[in-house]
MMTF fields as JSON, N, C-alpha, C and O atoms, coordinates in Angstrom:
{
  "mmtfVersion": "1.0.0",
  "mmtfProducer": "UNKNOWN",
  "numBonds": 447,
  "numAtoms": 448,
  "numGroups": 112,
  "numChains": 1,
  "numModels": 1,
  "chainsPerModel": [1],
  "groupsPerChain": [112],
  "chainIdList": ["A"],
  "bondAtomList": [4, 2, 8, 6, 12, 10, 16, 14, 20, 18, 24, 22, 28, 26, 32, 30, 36, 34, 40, 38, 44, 42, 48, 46, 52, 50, 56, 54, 60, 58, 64, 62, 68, 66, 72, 70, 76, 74, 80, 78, 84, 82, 88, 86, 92, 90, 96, 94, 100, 98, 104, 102, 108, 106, 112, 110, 116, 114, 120, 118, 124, 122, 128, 126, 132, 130, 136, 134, 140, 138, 144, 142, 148, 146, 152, 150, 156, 154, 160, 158, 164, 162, 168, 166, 172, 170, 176, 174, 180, 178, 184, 182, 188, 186, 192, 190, 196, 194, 200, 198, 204, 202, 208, 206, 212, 210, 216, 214, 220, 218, 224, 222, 228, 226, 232, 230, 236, 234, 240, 238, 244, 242, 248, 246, 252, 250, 256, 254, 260, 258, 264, 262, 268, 266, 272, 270, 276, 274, 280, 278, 284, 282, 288, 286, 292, 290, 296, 294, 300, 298, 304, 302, 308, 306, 312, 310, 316, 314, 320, 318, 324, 322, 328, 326, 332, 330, 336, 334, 340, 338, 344, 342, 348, 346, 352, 350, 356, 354, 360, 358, 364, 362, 368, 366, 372, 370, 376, 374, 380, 378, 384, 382, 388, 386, 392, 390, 396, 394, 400, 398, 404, 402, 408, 406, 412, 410, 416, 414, 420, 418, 424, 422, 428, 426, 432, 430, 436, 434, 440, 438, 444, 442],
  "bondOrderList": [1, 1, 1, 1, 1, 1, 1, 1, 1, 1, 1, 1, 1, 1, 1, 1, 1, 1, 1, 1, 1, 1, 1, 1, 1, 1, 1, 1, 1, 1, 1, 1, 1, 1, 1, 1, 1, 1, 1, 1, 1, 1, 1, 1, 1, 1, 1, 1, 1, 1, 1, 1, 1, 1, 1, 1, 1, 1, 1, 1, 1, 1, 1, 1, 1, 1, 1, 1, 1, 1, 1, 1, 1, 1, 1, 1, 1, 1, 1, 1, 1, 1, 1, 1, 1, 1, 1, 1, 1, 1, 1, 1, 1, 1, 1, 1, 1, 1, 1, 1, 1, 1, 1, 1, 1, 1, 1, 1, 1, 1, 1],
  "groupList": [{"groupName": "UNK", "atomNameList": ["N", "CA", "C", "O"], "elementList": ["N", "C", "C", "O"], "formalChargeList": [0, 0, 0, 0], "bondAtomList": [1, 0, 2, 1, 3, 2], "bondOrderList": [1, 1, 2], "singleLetterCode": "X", "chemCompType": "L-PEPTIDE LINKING"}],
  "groupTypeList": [0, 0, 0, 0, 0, 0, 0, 0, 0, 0, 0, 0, 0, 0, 0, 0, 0, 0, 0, 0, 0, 0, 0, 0, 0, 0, 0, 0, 0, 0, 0, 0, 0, 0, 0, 0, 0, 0, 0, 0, 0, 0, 0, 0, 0, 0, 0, 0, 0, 0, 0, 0, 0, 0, 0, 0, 0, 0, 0, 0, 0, 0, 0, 0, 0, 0, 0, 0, 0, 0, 0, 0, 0, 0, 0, 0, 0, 0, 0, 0, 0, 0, 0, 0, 0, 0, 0, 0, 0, 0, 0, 0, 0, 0, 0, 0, 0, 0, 0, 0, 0, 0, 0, 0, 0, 0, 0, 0, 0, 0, 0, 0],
  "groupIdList": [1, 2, 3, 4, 5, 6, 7, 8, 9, 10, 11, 12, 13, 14, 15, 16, 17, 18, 19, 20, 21, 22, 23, 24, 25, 26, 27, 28, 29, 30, 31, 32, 33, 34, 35, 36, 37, 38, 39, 40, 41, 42, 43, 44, 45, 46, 47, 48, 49, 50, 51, 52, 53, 54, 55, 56, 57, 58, 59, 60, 61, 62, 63, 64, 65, 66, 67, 68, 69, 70, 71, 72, 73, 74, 75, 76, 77, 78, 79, 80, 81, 82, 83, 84, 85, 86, 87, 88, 89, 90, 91, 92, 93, 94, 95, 96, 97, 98, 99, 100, 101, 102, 103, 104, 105, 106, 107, 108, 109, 110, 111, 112],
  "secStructList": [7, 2, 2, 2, 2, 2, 2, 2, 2, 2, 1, 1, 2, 2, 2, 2, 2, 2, 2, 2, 2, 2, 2, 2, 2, 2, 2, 2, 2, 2, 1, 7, 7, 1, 1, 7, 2, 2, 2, 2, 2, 2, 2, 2, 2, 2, 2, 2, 2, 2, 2, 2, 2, 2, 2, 2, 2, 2, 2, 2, 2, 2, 2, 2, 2, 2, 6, 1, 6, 6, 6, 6, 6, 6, 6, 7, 7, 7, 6, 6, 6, 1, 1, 2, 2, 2, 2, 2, 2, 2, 2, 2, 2, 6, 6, 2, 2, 2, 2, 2, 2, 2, 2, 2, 2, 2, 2, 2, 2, 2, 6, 7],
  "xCoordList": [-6.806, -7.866, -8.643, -8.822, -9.157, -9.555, -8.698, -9.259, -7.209, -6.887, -6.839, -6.935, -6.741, -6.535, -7.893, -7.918, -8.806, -10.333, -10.498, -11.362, -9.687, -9.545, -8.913, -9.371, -7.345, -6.389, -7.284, -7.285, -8.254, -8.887, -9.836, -9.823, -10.587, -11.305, -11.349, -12.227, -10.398, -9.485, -8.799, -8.575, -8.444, -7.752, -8.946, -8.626, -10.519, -11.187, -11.388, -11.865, -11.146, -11.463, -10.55, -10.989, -9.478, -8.718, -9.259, -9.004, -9.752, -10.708, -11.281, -11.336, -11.91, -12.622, -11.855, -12.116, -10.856, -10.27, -9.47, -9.656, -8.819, -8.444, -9.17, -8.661, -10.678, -11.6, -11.888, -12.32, -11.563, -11.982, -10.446, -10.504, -9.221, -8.357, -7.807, -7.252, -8.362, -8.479, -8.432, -7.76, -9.569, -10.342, -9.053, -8.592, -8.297, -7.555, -6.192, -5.404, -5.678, -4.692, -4.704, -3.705, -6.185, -6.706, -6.327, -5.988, -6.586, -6.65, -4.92, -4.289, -4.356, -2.728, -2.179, -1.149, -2.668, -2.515, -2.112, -1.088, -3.535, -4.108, -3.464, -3.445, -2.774, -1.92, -0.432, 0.146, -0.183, 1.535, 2.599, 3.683, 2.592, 3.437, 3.835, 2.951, 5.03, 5.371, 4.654, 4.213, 4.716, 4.127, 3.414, 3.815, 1.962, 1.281, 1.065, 1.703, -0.223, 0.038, -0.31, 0.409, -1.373, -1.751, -1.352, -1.491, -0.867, 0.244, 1.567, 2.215, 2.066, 3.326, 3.167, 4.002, 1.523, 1.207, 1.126, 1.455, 0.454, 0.489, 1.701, 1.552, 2.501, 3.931, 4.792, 5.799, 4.402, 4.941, 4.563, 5.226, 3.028, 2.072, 2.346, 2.21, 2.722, 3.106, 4.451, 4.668, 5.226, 6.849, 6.756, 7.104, 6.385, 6.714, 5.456, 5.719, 4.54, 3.779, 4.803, 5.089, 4.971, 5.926, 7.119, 7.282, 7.875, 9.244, 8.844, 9.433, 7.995, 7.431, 7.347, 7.955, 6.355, 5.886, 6.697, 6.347, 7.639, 8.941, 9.816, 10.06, 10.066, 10.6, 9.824, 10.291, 8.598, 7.314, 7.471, 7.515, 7.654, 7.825, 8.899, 8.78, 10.073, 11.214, 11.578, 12.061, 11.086, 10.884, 10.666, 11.294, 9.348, 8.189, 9.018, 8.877, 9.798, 10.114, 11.265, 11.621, 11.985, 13.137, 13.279, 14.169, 11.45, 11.279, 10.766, 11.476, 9.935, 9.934, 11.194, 11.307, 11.915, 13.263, 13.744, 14.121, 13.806, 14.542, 13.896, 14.289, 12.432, 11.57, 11.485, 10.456, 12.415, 12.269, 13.215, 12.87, 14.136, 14.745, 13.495, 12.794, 13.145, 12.109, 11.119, 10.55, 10.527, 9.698, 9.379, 8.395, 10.834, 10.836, 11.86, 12.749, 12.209, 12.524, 11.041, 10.981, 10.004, 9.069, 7.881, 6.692, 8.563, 7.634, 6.52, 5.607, 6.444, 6.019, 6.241, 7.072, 5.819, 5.641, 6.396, 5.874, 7.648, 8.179, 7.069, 6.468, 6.831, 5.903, 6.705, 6.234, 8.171, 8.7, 8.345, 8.587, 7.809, 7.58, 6.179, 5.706, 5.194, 3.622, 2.927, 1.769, 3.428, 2.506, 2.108, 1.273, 2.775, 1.747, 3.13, 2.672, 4.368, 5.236, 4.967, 5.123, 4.535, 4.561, 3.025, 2.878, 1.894, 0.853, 1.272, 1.168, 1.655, 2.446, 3.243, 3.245, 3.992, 4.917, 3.991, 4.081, 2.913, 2.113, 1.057, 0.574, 0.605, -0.434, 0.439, 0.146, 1.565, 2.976, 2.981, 2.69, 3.45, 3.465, 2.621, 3.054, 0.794, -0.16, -0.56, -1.785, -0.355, -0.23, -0.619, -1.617, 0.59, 0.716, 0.151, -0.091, -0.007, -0.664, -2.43, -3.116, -2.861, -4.203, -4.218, -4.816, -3.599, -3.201, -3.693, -4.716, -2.87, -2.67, -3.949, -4.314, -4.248, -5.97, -7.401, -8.532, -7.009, -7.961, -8.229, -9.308, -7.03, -6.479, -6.588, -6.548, -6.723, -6.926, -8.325, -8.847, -9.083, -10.457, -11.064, -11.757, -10.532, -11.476, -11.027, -11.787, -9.959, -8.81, -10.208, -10.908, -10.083, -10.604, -11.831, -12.313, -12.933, -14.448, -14.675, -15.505, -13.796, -14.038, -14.459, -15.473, -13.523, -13.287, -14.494, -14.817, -15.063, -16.454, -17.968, -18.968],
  "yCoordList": [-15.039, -14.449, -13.408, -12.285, -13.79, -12.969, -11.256, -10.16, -11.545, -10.819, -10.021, -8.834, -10.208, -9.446, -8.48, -7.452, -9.122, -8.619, -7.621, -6.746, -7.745, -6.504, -5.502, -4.373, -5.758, -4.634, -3.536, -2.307, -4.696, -3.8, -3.062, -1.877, -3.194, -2.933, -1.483, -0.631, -1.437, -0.286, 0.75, 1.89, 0.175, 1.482, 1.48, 2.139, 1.181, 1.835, 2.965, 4.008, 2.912, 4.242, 5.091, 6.225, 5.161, 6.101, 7.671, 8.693, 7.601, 8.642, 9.727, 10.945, 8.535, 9.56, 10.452, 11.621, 9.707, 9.874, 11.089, 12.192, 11.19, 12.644, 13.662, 14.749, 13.466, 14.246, 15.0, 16.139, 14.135, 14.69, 15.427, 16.098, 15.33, 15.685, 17.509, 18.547, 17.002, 18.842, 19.865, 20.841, 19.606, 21.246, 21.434, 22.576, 20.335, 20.743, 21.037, 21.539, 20.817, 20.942, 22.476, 23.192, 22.898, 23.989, 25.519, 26.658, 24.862, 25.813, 25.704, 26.741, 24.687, 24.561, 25.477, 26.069, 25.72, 26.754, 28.068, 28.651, 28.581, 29.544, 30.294, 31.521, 29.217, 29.79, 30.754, 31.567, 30.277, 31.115, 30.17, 30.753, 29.336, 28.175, 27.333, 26.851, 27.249, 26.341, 24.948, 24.438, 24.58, 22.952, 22.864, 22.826, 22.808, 23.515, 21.059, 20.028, 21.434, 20.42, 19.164, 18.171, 19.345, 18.212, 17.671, 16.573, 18.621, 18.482, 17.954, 17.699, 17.752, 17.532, 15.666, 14.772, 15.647, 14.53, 13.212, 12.026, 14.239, 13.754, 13.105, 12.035, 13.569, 13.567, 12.505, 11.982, 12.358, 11.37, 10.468, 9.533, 10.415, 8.846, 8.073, 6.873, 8.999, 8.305, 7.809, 6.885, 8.407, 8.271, 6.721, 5.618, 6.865, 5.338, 4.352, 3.149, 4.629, 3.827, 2.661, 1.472, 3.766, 3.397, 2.471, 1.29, 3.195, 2.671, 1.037, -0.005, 1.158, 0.137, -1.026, -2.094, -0.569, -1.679, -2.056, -3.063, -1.48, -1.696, -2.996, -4.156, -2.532, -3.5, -4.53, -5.205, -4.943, -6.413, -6.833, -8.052, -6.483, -6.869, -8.022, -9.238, -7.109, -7.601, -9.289, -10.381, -8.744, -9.738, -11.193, -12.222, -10.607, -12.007, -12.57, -13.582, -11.445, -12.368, -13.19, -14.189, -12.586, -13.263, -14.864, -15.664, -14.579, -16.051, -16.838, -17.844, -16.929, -17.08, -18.074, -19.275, -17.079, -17.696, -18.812, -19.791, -18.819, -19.854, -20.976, -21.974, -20.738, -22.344, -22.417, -22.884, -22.037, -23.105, -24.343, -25.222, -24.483, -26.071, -26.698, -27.378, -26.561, -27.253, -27.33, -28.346, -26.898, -27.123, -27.929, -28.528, -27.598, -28.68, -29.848, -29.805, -30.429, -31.722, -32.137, -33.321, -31.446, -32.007, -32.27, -32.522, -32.134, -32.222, -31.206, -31.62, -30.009, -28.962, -28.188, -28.733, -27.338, -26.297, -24.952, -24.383, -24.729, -23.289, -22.252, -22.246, -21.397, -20.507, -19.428, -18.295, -19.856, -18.093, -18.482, -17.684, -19.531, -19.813, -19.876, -19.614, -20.271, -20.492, -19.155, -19.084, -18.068, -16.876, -16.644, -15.775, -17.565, -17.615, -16.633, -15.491, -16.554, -15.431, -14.348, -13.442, -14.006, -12.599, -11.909, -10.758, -13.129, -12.351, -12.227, -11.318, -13.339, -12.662, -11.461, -10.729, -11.391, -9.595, -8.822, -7.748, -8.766, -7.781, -7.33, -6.209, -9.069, -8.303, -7.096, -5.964, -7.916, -7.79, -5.995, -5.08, -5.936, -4.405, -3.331, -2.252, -3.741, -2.929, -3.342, -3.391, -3.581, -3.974, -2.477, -2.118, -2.022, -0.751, 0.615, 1.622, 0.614, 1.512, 1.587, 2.606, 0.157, -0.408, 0.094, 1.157, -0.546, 0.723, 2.201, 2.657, 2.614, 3.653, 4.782, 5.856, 4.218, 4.686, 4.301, 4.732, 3.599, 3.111, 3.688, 4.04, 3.698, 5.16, 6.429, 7.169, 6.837, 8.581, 8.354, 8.878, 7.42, 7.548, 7.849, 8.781, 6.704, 6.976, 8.336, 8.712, 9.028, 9.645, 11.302, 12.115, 11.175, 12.304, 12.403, 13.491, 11.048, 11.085, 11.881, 12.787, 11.445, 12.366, 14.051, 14.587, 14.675, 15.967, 16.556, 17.743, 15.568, 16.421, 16.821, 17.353],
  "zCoordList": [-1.465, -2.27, -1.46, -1.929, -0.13, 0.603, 0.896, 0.892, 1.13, 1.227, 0.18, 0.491, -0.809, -1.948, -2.422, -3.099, -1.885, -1.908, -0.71, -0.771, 0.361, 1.433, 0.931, 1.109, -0.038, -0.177, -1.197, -1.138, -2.419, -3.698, -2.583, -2.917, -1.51, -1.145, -0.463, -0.591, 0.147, 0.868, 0.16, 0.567, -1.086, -2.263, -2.815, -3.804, -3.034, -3.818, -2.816, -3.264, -1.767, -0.775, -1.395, -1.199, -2.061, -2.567, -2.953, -2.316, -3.691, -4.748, -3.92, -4.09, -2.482, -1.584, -0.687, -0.403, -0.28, 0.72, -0.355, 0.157, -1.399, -2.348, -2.162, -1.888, -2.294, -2.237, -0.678, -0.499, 0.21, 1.474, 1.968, 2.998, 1.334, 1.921, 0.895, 1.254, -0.393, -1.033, -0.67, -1.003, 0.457, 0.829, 1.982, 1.969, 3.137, 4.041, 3.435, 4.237, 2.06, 1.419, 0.888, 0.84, 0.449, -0.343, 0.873, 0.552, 2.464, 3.803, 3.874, 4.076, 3.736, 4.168, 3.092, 3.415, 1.846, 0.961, 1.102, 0.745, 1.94, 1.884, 2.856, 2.948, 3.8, 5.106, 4.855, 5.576, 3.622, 2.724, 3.985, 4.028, 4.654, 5.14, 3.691, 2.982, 3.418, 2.477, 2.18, 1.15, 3.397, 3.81, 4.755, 5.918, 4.308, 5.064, 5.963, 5.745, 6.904, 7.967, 7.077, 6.959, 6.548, 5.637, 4.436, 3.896, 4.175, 2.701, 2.81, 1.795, 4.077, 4.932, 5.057, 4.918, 5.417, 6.306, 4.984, 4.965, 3.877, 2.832, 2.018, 1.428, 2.017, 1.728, 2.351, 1.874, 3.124, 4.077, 3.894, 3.446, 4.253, 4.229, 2.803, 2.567, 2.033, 0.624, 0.276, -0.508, 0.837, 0.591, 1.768, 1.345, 2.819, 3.634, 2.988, 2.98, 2.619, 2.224, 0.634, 0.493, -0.081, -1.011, -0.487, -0.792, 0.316, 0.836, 1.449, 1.162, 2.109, 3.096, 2.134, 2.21, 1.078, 0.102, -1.015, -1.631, -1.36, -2.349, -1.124, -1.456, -0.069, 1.127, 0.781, -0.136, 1.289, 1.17, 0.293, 0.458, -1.033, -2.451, -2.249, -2.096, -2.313, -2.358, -1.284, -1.582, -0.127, 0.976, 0.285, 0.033, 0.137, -0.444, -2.119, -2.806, -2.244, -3.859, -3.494, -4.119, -2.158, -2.047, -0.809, -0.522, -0.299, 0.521, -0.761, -0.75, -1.842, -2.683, -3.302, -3.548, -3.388, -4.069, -3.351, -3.993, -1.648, -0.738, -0.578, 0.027, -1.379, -1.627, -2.575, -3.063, -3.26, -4.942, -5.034, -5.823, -4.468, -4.274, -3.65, -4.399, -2.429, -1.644, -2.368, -1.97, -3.202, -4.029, -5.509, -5.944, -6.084, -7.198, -6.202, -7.052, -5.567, -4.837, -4.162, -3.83, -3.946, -3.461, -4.495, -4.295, -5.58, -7.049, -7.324, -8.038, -6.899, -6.855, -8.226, -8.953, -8.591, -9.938, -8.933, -7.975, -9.479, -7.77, -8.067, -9.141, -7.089, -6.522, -7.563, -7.656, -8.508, -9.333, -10.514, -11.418, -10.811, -12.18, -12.309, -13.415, -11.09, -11.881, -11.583, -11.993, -10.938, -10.606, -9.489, -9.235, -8.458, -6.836, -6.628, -6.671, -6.456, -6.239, -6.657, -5.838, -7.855, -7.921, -7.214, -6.802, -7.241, -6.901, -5.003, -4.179, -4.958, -3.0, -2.746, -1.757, -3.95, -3.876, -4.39, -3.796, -5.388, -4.96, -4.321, -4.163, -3.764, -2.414, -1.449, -1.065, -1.297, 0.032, -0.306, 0.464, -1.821, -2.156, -1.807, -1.402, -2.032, -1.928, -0.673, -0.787, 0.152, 1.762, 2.918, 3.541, 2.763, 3.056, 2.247, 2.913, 1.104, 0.974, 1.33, 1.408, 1.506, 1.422, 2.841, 3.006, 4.036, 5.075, 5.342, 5.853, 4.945, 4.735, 4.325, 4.803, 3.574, 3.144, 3.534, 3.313, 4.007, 5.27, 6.709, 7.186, 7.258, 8.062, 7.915, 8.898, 6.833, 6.164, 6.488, 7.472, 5.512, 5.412, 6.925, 7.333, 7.577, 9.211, 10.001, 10.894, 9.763, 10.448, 9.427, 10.031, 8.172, 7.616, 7.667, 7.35, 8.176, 7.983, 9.24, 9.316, 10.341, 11.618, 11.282, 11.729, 10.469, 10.596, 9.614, 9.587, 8.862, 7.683, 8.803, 8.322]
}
């Protein structure tokens, strides 16, 4: 629960962190470089952020899966049927992007 209250916490930085990264996207523009430095950096941080967290997903759905015998033999409700699996693949998912924007934010508050 906690964690999940860190990941919402870190993507509400989202919005800002758009806002503070505009104006260096707006200069990478202005340069006539195709891809300019921040727009590059951008591009990236999103494509592995993605890649990364499509990986965690998958992970967590598939340890998931290797405790569902162990779980209904131990008289358990399995973790793929009551909802505790999928909310673990998508903390696991938004993991890295929660990351990720957390990092911009401190990385971009420097430069205002």
């Amino acid at each position: 629960m906690q964690e999940a209250a860190s990941i919402g916490a870190d993507l509400m930085l989202a919005p800002l962190v758009a806002m503070m990264r505009l104006p260096l996207m707006a200069m990478d523009a202005g340069s006539g470089e195709p891809w300019g430095t921040e727009t590059a950096r951008a591009v990236n941080e999103k494509t592995a952020a993605m890649t990364e967290g499509a990986f965690a997903a998958q992970m967590s759905l598939l340890q998931s899966a290797s405790r569902f015998w162990p779980e209904v033999l131990s008289g358990r409700t399995p973790s793929l049927f009551n909802g505790v699996a999928a909310e673990r693949s998508v903390s696991a998912a938004l993991k890295p992007a929660s990351r990720a924007v957390k990092a911009n934010f401190r990385r971009l508050s420097t430069k205002a």
